[in-house]
N, CA, C and O of each residue as an XYZ file, in Angstrom:
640
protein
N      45.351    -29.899    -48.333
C      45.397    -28.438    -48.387
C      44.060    -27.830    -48.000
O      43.759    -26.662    -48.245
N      43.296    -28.687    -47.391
C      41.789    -28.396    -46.694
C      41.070    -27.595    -47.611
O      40.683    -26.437    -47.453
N      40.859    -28.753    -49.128
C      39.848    -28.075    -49.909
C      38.590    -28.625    -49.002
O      38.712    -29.207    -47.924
N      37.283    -28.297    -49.712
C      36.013    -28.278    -49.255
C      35.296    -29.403    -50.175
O      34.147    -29.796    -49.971
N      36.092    -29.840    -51.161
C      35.528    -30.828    -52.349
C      36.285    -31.665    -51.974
O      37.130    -31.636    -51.080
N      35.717    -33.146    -53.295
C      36.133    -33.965    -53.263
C      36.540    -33.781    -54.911
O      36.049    -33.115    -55.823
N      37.859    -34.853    -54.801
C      37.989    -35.044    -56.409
C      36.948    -35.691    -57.294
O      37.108    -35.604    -58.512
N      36.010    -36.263    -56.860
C      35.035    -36.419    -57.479
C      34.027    -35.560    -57.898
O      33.254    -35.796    -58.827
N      34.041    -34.548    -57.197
C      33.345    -33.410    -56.969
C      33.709    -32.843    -58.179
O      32.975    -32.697    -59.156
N      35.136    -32.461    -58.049
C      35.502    -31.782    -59.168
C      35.175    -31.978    -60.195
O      34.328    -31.322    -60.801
N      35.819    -32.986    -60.632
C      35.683    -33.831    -61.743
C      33.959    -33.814    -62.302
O      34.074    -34.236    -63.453
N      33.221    -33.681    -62.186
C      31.809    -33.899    -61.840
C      31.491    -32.126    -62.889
O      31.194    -32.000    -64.077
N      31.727    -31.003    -61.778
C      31.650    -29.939    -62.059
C      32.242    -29.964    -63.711
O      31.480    -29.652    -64.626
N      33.916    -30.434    -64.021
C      34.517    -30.287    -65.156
C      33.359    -30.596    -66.247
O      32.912    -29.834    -67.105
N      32.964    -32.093    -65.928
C      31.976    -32.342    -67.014
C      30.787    -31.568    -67.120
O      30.019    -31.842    -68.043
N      30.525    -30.719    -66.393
C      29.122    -30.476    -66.831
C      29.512    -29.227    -67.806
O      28.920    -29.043    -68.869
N      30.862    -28.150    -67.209
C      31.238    -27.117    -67.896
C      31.191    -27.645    -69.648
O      30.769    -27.032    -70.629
N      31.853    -29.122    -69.528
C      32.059    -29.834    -71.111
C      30.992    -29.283    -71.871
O      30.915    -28.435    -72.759
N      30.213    -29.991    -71.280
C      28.772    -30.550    -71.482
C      28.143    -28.895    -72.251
O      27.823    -28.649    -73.414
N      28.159    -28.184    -71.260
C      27.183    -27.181    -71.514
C      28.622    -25.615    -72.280
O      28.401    -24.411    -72.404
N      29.703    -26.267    -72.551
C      30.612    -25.010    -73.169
C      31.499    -26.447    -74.068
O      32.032    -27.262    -73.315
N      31.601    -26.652    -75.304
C      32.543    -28.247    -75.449
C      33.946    -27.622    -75.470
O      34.992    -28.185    -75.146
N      33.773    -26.230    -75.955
C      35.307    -25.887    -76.330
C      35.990    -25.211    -75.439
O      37.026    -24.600    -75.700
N      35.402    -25.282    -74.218
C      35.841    -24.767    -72.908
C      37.375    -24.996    -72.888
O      37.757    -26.001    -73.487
N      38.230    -24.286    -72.343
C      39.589    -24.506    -72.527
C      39.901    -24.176    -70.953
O      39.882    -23.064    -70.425
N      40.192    -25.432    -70.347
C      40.192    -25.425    -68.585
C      41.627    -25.082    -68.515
O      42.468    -25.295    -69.389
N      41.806    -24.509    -67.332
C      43.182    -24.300    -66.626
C      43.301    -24.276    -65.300
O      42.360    -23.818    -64.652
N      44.323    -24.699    -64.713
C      44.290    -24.912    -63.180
C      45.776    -24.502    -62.490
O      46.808    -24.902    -63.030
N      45.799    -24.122    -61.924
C      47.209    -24.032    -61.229
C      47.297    -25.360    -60.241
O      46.319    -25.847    -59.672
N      48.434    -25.772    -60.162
C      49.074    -27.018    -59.331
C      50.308    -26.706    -58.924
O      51.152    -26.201    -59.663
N      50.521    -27.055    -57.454
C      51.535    -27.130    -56.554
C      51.910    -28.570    -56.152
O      51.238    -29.216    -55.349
N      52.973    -29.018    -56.728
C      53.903    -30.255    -56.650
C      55.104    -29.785    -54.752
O      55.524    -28.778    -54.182
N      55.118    -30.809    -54.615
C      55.833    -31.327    -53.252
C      55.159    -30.390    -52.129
O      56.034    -29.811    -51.486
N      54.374    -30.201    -51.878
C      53.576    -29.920    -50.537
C      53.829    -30.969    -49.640
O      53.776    -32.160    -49.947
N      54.130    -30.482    -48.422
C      54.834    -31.328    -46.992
C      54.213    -32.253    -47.262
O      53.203    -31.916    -47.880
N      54.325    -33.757    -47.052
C      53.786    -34.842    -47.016
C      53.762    -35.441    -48.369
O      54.691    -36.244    -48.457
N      53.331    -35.396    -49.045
C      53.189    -35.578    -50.456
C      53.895    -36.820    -51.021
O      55.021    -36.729    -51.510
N      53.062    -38.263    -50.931
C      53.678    -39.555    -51.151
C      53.741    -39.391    -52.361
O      53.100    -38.474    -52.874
N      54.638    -40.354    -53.226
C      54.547    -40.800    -54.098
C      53.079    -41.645    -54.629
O      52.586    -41.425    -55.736
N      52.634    -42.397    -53.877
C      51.412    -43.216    -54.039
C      50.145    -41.506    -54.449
O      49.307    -41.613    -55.344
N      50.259    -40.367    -53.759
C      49.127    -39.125    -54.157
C      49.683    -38.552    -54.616
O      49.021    -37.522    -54.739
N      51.029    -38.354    -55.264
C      51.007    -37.558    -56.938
C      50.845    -38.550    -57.799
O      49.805    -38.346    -58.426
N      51.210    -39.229    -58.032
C      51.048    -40.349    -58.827
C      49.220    -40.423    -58.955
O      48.705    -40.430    -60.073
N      48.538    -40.464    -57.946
C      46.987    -40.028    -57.794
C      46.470    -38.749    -58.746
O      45.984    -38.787    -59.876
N      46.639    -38.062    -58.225
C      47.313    -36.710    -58.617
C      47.211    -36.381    -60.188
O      46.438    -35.559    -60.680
N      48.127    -37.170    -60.875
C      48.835    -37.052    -62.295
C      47.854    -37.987    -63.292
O      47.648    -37.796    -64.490
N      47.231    -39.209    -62.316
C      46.579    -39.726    -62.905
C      44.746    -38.767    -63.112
O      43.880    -38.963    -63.965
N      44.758    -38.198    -62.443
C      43.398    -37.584    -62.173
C      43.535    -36.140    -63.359
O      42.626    -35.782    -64.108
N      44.687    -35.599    -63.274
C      44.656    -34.403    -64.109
C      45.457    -34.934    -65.964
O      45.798    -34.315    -66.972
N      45.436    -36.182    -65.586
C      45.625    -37.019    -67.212
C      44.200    -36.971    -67.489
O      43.880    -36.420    -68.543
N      43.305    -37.428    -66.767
C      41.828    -37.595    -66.753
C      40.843    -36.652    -66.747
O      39.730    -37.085    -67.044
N      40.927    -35.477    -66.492
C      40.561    -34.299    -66.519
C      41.079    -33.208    -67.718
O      40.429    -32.219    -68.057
N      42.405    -33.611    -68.287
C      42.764    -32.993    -69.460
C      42.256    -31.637    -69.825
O      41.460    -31.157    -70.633
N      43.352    -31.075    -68.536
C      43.104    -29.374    -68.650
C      44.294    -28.824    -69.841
O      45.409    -29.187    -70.215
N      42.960    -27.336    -70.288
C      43.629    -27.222    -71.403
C      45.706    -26.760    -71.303
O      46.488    -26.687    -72.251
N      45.917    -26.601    -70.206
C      46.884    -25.905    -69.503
C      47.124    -25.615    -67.878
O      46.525    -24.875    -67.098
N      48.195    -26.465    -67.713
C      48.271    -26.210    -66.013
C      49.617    -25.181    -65.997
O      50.355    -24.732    -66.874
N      49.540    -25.062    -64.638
C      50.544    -24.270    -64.107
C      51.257    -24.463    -62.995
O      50.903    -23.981    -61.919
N      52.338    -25.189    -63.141
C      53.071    -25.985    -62.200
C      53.913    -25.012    -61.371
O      54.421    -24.027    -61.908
N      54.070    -25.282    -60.043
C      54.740    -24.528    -58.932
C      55.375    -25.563    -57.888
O      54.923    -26.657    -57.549
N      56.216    -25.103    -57.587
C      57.228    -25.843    -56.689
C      56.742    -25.551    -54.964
O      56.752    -24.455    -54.404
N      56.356    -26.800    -54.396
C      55.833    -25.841    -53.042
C      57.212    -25.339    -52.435
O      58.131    -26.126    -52.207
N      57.301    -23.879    -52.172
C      58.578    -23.603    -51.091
C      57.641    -22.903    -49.804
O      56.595    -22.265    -49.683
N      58.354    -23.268    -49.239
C      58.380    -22.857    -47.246
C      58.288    -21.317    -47.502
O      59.050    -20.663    -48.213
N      56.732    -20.654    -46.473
C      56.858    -19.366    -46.561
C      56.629    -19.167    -44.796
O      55.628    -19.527    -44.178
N      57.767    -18.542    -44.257
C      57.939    -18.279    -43.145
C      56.878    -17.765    -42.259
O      56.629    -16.563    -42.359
N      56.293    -18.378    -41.515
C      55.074    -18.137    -40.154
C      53.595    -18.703    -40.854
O      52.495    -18.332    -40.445
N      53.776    -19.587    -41.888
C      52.694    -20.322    -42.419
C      52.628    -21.993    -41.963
O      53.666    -22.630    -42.142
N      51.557    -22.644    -41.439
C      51.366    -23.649    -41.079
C      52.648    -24.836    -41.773
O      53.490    -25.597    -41.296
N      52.247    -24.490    -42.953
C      53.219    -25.809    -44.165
C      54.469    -25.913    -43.735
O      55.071    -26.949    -43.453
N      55.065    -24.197    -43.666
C      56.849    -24.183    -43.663
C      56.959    -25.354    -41.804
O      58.043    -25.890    -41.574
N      56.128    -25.495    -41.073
C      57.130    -26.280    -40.233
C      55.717    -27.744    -40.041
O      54.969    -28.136    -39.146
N      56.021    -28.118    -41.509
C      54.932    -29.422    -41.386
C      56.034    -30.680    -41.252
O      57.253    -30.510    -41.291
N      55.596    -31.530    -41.143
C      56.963    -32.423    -41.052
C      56.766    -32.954    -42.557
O      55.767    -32.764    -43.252
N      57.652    -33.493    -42.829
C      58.028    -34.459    -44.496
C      58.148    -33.414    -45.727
O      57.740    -33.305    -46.883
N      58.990    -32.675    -44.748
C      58.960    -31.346    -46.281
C      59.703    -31.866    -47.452
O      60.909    -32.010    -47.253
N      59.306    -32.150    -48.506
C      59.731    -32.887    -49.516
C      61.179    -32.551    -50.251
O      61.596    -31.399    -50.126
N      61.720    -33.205    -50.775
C      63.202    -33.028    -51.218
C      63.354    -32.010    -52.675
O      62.603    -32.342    -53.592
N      64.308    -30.756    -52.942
C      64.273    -30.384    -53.821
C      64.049    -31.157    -55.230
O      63.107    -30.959    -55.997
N      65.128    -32.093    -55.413
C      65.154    -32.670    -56.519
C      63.523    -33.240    -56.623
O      62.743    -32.969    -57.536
N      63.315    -33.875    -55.744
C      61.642    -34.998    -56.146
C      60.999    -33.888    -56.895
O      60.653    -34.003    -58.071
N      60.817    -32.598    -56.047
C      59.870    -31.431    -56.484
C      59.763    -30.712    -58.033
O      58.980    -30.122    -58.777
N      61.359    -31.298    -57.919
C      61.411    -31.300    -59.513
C      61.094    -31.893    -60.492
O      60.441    -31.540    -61.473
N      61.567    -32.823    -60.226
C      61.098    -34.235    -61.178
C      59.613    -34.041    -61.469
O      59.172    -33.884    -62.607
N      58.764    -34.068    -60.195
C      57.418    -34.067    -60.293
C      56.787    -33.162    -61.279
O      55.859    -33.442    -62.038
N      57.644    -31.628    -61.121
C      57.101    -30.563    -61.711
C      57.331    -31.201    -63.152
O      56.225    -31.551    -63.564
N      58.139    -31.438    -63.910
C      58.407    -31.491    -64.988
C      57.742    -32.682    -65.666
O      57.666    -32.858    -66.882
N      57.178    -33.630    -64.514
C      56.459    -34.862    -65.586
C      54.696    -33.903    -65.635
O      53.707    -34.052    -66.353
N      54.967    -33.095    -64.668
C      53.591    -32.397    -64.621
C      52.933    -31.576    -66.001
O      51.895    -31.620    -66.661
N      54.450    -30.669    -65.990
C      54.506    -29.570    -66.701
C      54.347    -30.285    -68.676
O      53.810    -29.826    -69.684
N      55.199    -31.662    -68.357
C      55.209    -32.444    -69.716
C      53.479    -32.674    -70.300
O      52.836    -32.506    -71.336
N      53.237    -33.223    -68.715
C      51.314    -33.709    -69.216
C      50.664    -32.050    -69.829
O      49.881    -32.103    -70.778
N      50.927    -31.048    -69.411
C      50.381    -29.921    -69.726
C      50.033    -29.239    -71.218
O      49.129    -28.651    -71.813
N      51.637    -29.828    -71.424
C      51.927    -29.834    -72.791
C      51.528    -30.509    -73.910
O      51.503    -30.186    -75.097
N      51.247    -31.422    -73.371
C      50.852    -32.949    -74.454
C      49.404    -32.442    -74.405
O      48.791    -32.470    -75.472
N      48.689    -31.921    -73.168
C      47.166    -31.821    -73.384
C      47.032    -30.886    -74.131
O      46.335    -31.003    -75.138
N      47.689    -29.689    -73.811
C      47.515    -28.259    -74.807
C      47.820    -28.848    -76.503
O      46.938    -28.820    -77.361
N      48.548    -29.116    -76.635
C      48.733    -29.626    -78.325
C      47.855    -30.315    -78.542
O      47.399    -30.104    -79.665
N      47.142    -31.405    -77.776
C      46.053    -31.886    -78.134
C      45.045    -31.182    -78.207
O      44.626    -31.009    -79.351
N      44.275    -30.515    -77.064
C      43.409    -29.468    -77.768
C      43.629    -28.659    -78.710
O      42.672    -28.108    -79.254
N      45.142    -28.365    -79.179
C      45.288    -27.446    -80.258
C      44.544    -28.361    -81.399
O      43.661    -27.956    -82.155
N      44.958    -29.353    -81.367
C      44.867    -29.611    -83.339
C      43.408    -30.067    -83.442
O      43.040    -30.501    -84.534
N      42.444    -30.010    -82.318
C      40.796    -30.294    -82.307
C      40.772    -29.206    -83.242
O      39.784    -29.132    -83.972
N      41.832    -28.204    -83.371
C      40.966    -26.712    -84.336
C      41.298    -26.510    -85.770
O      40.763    -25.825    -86.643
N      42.572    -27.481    -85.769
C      42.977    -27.407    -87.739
C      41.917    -28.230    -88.050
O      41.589    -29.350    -87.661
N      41.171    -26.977    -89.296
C      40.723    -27.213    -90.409
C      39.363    -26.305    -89.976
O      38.633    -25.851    -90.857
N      39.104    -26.097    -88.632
C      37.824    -24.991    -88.431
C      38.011    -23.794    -88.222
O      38.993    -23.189    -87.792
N      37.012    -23.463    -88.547
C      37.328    -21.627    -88.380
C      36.500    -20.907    -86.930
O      35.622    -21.284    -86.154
N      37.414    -19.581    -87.112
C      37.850    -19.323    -85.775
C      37.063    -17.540    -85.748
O      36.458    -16.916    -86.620
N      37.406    -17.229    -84.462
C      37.506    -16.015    -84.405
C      38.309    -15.521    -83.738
O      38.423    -16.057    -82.635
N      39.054    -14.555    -83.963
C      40.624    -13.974    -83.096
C      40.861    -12.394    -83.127
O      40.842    -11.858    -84.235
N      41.014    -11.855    -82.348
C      41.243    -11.077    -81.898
C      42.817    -10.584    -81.794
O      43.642    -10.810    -80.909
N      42.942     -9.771    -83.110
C      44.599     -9.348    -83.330
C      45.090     -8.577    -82.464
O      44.495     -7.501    -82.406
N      45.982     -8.696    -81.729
C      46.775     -7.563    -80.703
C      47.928     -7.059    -81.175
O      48.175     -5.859    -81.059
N      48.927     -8.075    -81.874
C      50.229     -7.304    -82.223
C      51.003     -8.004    -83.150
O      50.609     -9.146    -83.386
N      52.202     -7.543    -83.855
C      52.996     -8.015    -84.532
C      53.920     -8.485    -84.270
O      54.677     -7.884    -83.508
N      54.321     -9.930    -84.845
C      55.022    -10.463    -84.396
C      56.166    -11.187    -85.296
O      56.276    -12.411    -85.366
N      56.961    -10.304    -85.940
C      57.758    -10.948    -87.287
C      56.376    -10.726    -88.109
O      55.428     -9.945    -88.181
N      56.788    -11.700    -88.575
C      56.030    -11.948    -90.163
C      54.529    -11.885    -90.030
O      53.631    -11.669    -90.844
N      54.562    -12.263    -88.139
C      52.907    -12.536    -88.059
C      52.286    -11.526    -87.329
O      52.807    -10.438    -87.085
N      51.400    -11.807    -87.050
C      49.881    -10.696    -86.508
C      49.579    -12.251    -85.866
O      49.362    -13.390    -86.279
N      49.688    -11.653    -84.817
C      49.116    -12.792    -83.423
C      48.147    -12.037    -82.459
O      48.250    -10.827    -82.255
N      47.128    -12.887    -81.836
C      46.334    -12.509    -81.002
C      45.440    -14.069    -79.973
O      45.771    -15.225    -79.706
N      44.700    -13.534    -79.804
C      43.362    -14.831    -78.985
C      41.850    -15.082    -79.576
O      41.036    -14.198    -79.844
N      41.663    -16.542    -79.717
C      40.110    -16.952    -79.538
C      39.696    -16.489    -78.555
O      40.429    -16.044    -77.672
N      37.997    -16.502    -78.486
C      37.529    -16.353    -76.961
C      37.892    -17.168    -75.833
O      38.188    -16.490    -74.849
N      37.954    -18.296    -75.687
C      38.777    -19.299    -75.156
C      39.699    -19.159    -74.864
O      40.102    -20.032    -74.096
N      40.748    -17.983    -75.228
C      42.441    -17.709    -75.403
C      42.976    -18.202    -75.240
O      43.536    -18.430    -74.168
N      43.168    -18.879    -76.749
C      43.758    -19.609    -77.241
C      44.984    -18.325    -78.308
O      44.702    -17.277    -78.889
N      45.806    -18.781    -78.214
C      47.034    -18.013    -79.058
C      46.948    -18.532    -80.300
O      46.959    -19.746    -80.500
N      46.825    -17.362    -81.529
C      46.567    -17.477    -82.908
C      47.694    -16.856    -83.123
O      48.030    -15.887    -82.442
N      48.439    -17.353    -84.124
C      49.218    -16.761    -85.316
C      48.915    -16.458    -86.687
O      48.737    -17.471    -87.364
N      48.793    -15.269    -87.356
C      48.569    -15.725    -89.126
C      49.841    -14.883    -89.589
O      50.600    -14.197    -88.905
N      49.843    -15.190    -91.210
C      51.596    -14.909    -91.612
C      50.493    -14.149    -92.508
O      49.552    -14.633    -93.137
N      50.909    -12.792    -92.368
C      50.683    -11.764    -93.499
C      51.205    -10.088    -93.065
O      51.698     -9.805    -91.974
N      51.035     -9.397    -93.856
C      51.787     -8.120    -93.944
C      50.697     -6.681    -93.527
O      51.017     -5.502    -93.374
N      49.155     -7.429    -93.414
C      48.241     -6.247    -93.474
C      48.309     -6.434    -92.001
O      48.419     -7.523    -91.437
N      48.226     -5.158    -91.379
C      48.652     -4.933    -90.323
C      46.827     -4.141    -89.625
O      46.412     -3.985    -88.477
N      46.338     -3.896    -90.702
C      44.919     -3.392    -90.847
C      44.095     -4.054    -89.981
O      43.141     -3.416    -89.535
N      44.318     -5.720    -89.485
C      43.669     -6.774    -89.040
C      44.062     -6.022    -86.978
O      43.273     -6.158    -86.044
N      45.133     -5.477    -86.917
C      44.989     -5.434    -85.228
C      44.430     -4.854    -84.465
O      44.541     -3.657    -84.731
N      43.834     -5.021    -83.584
C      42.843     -4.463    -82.778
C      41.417     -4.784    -83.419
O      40.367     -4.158    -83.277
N      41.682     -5.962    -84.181
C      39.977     -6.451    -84.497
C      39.952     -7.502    -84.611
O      41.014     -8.042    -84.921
N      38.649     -8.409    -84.411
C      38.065     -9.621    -84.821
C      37.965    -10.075    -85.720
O      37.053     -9.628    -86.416
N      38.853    -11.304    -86.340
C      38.706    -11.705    -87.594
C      38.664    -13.048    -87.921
O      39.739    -13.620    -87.741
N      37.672    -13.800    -88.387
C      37.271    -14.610    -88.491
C      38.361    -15.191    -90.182
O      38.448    -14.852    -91.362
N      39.242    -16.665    -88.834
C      40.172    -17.211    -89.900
C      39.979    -19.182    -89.915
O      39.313    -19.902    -89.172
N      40.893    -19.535    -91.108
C      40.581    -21.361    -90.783
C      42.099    -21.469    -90.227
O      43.159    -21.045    -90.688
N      41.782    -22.219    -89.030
C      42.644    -22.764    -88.809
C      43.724    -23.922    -89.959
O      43.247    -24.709    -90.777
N      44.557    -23.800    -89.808
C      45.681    -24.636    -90.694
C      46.239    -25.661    -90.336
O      46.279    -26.725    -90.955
N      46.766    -25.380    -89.187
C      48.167    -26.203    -88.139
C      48.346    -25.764    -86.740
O      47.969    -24.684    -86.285
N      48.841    -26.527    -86.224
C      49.156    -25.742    -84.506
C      50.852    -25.811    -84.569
O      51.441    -26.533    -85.374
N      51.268    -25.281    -83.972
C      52.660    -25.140    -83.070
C      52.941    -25.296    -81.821
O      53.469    -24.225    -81.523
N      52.928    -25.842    -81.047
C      53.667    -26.256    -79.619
C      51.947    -25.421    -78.877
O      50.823    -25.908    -78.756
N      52.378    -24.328    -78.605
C      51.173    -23.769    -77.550
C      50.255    -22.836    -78.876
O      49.164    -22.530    -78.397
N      50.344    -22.476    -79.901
C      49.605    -21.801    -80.571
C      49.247    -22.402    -81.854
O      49.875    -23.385    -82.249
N      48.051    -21.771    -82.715
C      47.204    -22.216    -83.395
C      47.697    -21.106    -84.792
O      47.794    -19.881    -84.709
N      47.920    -21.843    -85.868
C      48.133    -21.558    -86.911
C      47.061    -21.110    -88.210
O      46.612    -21.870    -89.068
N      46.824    -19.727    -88.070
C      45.387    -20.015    -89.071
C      45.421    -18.709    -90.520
O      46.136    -17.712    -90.414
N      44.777    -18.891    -91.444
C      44.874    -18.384    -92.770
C      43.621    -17.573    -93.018
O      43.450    -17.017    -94.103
């Protein structure tokens, strides 16, 4: 896709962000079945962004956009593969996000209440990260409030 890096490159950059932010919460967008696209370089691919353990990707299906180089590349990849791919993609995304979630039960936080949500008052860390807390004071939205994390849930962080 005529980046200007190398995956090493990247990878390189990721760590230093570590290094110098730890709770950095990376995200990347990714496009699965781009013309050509062996099995042997997603499989590359999947192994590199297992290894990089972004906090959240964003999986996209390549489709053909009319008078662009790609739409008449040869080996335009098969719906179904594009799928498959997306979804073992979209799975790793998931498994990484829950993993960075539960680095945060038991520390405390700072969050930023936006709205109500049932029972809860949900908002973001600086990082934005999605907080939930279960209470009735409604006093907390539109401010910063420093809570302990408890538990996570699938994509959000549970805190008291």
């Amino acid at each position: 896709m005529n980046r200007r890096y190398t995956a090493e490159e990247f990878k390189e950059v990721t760590k230093r962000l570590r290094t110098k932010f730890p709770n950095a919460a990376l995200t990347t967008d990714i496009i699965v079945g781009f013309p050509g696209e062996t099995e042997q370089e997603f499989n590359q691919t999947y192994e590199f962004l297992k290894d990089i353990a972004f906090y959240k990707m964003h999986i996209f299906k390549y489709s053909p956009r009319k008078g662009t180089k790609a739409a008449v590349m040869p080996n335009q990849i098969d719906g179904k593969l594009k799928e498959e791919r997306s979804k073992k993609l979209i799975e790793l995304s998931n498994e990484n996000e829950c993993n960075y979630n539960r680095n945060y039960v038991g520390k405390d936080i700072e969050v930023l209440f936006e709205e109500r949500d049932g029972k809860y008052i949900k908002g973001h860390t600086k990082n934005y990260i999605m907080v939930k807390c279960e209470t009735d004071n409604d006093e907390y939205i539109n401010k910063i409030v420093s809570l302990n994390v408890i538990d996570t849930d699938k994509d959000f962080l549970i805190a008291k």
